[in-house]
N, C-alpha and C positions, 0 to 999 in steps of 0.2 A: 475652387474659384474658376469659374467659366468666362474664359474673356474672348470668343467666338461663337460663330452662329452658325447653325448648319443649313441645306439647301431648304425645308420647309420654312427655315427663319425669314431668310432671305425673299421666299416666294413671299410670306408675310407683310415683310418689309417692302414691297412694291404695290398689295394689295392698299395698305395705309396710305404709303407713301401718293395714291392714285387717288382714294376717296380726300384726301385734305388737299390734294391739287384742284377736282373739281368743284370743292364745297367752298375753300376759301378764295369765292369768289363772288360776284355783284355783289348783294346788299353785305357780304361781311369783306370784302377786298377793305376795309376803312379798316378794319380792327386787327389786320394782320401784326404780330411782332407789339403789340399793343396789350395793356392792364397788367402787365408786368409790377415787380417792384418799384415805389412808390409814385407808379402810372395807374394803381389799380381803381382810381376813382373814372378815368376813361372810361367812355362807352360802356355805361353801365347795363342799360336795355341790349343796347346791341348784343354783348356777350350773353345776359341772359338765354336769348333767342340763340343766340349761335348752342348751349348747353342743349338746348332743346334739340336743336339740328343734328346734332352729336348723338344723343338717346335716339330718333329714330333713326340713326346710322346704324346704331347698336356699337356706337363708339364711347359712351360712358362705362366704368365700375368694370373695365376688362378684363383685371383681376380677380373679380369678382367669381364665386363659382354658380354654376352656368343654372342652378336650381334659384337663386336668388336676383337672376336679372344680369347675371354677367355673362362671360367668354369663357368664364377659367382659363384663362392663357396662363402658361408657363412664362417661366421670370423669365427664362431668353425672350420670352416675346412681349411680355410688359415692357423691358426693357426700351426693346424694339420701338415700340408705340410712341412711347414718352420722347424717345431719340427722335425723331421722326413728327411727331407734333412739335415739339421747338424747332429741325430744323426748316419746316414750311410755314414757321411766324404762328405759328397757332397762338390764338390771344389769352394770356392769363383766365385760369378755372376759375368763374366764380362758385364752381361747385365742388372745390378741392377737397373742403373741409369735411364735406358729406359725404363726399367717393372715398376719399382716403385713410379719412380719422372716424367718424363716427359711424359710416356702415362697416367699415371692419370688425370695430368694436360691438358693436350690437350681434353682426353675424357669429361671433364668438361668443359673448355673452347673454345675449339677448335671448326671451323665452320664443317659442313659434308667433303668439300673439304679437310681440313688441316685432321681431322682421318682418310680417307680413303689414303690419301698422308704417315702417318708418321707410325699409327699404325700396319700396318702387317711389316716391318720390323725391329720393336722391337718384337713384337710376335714370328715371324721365325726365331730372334738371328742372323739375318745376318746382323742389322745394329744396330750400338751401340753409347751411347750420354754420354755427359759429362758438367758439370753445368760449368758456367761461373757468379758466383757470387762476389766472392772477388777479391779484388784490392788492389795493395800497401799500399794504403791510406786509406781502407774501408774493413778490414778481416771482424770482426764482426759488424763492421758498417755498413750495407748494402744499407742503406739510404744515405748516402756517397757514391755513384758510381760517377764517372768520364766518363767513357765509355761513348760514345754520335753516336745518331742514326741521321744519314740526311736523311731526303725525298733528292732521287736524281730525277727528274721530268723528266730528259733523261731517265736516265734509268729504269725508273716506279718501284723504290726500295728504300727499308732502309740501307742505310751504315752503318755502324759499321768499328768507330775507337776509340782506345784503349787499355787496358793489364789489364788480370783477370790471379789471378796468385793463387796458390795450386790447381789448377784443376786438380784435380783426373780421370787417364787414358786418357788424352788427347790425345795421341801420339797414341791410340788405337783408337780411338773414328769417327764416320762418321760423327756428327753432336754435335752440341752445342745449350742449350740456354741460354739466355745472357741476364741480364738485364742493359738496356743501357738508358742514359737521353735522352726523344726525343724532351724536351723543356731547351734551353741552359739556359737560366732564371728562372730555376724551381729549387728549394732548397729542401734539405729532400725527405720524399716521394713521392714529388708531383711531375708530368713530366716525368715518368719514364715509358718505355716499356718492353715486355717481349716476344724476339726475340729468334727465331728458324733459326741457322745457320749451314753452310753445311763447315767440315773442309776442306775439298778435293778443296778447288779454292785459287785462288793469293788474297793477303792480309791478311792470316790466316799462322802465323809463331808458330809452337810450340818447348818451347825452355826445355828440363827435369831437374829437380830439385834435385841435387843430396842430399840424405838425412846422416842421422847418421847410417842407417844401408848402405849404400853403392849402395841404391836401386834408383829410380825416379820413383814413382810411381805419383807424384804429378809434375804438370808443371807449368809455364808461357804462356799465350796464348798472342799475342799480331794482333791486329784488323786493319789492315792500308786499308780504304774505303773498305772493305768485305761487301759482299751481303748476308742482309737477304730473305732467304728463305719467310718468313712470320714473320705475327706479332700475336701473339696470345690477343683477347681481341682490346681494342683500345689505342691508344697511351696516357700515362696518366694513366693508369690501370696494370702498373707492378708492383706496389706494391703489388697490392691487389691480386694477381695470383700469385705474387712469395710468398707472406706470406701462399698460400692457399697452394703450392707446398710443404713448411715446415710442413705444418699438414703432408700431404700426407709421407713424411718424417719419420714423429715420428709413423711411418703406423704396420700393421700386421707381417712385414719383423722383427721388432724387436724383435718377439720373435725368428726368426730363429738365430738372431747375439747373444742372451742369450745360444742358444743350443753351438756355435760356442763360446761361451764363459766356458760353461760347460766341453766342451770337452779341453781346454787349462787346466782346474782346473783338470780336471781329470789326464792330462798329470803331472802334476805338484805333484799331491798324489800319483801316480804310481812313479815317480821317489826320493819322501820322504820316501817312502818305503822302496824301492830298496836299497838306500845309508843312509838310519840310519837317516836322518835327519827329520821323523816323530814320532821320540822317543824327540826331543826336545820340551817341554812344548809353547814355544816360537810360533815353529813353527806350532803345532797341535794349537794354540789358532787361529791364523793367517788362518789357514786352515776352521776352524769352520767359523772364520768372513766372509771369501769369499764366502763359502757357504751360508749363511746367507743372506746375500750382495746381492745372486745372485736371491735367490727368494724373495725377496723383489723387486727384481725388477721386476720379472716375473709379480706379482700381481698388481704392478704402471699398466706394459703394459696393461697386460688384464682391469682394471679400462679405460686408454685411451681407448682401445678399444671399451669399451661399449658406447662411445660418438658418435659425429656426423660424416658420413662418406662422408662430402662434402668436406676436407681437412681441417677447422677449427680445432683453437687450442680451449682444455680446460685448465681449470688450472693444472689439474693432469701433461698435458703433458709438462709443462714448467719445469717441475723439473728433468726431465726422463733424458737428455745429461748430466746435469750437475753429477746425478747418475751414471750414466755409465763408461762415462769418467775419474769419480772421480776412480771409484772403478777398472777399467781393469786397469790405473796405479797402484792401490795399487799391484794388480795381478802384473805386469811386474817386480814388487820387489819383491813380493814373489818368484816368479820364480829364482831370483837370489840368493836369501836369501838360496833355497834349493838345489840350483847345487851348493852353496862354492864356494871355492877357484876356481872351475873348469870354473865357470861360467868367470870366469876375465882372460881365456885365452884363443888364438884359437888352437888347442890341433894339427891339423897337416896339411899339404898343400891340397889343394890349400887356407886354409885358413878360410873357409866360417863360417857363423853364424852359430849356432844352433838354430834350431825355437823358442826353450826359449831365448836365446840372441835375439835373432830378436824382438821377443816379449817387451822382457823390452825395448829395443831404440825406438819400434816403439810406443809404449805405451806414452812415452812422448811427441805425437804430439798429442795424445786425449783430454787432456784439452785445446789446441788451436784450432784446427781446427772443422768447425760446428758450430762456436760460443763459444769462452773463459770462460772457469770458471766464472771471474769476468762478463762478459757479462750479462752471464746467470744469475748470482745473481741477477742482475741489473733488468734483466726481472722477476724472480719471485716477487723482491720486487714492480716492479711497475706495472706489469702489473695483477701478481694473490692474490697480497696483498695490492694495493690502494696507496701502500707510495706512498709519494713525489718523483719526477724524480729527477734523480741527478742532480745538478747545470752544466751549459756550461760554457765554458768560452769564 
């Protein structure tokens, strides 16, 4: 585990640190620090364009290797990037999904045809994705999918019908992957595919989910005979590509959501200050724990990161959501704990959140979605500590 940087890091880290000082400014100075958690329906155009600003930076998919549209940067320096875009307010990715989950995944699984088809526009930020994993019946159960794929032999294609629902940005998004049962007789993970779907045709309805902050950032997707695009892998093999997908998941980006997480705590001491409420013993102890919390988790990452970078879980990374999650709710109450009484009202018209309110409501969807609290126990104890699987029923 590498927790330093050496003098090319460094030179690195000034190079970044210089193109986001000059970019994030006139038309995107508004959206600095901004589409964050559950702020992500803000400045939707805006960030689009700014994704674009980025691609011809040559600041998208950095990780990426340098044949597919990327930098190939080394993890010291992905690292770097991510550090470094949260700490100059860089505005939530709308094109996270596509830089970090699906062109990973494709660049690994994917035939020559499907990368050269899917990956330059996630690269150029002009075309953007969104997972279709959970289902009424199958949030954290993913092995539980319903969605089912038919060979249609007219139309020399995969159908997809069915409803995956908290999909994140759907309603924005060009494209979906989907994992869908392509053998109807097949139970658990076995029979399962791992489809690449285009939202823009008949049979793909997105319906938005209205939340506790008043936002929909999260949808219902629903599948009536839709065309897949392709199949990534072979039918029977979605398992094994979507479980690779979650390594990819638990990837270098996290430590840029740590920095995006630094900057809320720091919000939150600057305003304990200001209103007296960091003189309370309470609140200063609470203060110190978050902090604490938050490099703790820094150092899980960089541990994951020193592992294998074929999308494979180790055991370090099975405890990482369940930390995060735990901890940005404790945040969302901290947050309230230090606005008072002020926090529990909306102070004048048109009414709207404060991004600390926002914070704490949105906060409460972290230990479900991604996989539940309980879930994730589940997985540590069975999968990185040997226990016994819990009983079915």
């Amino acid at each position: 585990m590498k927790l330093s940087f050496d003098t090319a890091d460094e030179q690195f880290r000034t190079e970044i640190a210089g193109w986001l000082a000059n970019n994030l400014s006139g038309e995107f100075e508004t959206i600095r620090f901004r589409g964050g958690p559950g702020d992500e329906h803000m400045f939707g155009e805006e960030r689009k364009r700014w994704e674009q600003q980025m691609a011809q930076g040559g600041w998208t998919c950095v990780g990426w290797p340098e044949e597919y549209g990327g930098r190939g940067l080394s993890i010291e320096q992905q690292v770097i990037f991510h550090e470094e875009y949260a700490r100059a307010g860089g505005p939530g990715r709308v094109g996270h999904i596509g830089e970090g989950l699906a062109g990973p995944t494709i660049i690994e699984f994917g035939t020559a045809e499907q990368k050269q088809k899917y990956l330059p526009g996630i690269r150029n930020g002009t075309e953007l994705w969104c997972q279709g994993y959970s289902e009424p019946s199958a949030g954290s159960d993913l092995a539980n999918v319903k969605t089912k794929a038919e060979y249609d032999q007219g139309r020399q294609a995969w159908c997809i019908s069915g409803q995956k629902v908290w999909t994140s940005l759907a309603h924005e998004s060009d494209w979906c992957f989907v994992i869908a049962r392509t053998d109807p007789q097949s139970q658990r993970h076995h029979g399962l595919g791992f489809f690449l779907v285009n939202m823009h045709q008949p049979g793909v309805e997105v319906r938005p989910i209205t939340q506790l902050t008043g936002t929909s950032e999260f949808n219902e997707v629903f599948f009536d005979q839709a065309l897949a695009e392709d199949i990534l892998g072979e039918p029977g093999e979605g398992w094994k590509i979507g479980m690779a997908l979650l390594g990819f998941e638990r990837g270098v980006s996290t430590l840029g959501q740590q920095m995006a997480f630094q900057n809320e705590l720091d919000e939150i001491i600057a305003l304990a200050r200001r209103n007296g409420a960091a003189q309370e013993p309470d609140i200063r102890q609470r203060i110190s724990e978050a902090h604490i919390g938050l490099r703790l988790m820094r150092y899980n990452a960089m541990r994951m990161l020193s592992g294998p970078a074929d999308g494979s879980l180790d055991s370090a990374a099975l405890v990482y959501k369940l930390h995060w999650a735990s901890w940005h709710r404790s945040l969302g109450k901290l947050a309230m704990d230090v606005l008072g009484s002020e926090g529990e009202l909306l102070m004048e018209p048109p009414y709207e959140l404060s991004r600390l309110q926002s914070l704490f409501l949105f906060t409460r969807s972290d230990t479900i979605y991604g996989g539940t609290n309980q879930v994730q126990r589940n997985i540590i104890a069975e999968r990185g500590l040997g226990m016994p699987k819990e009983p079915r029923g």
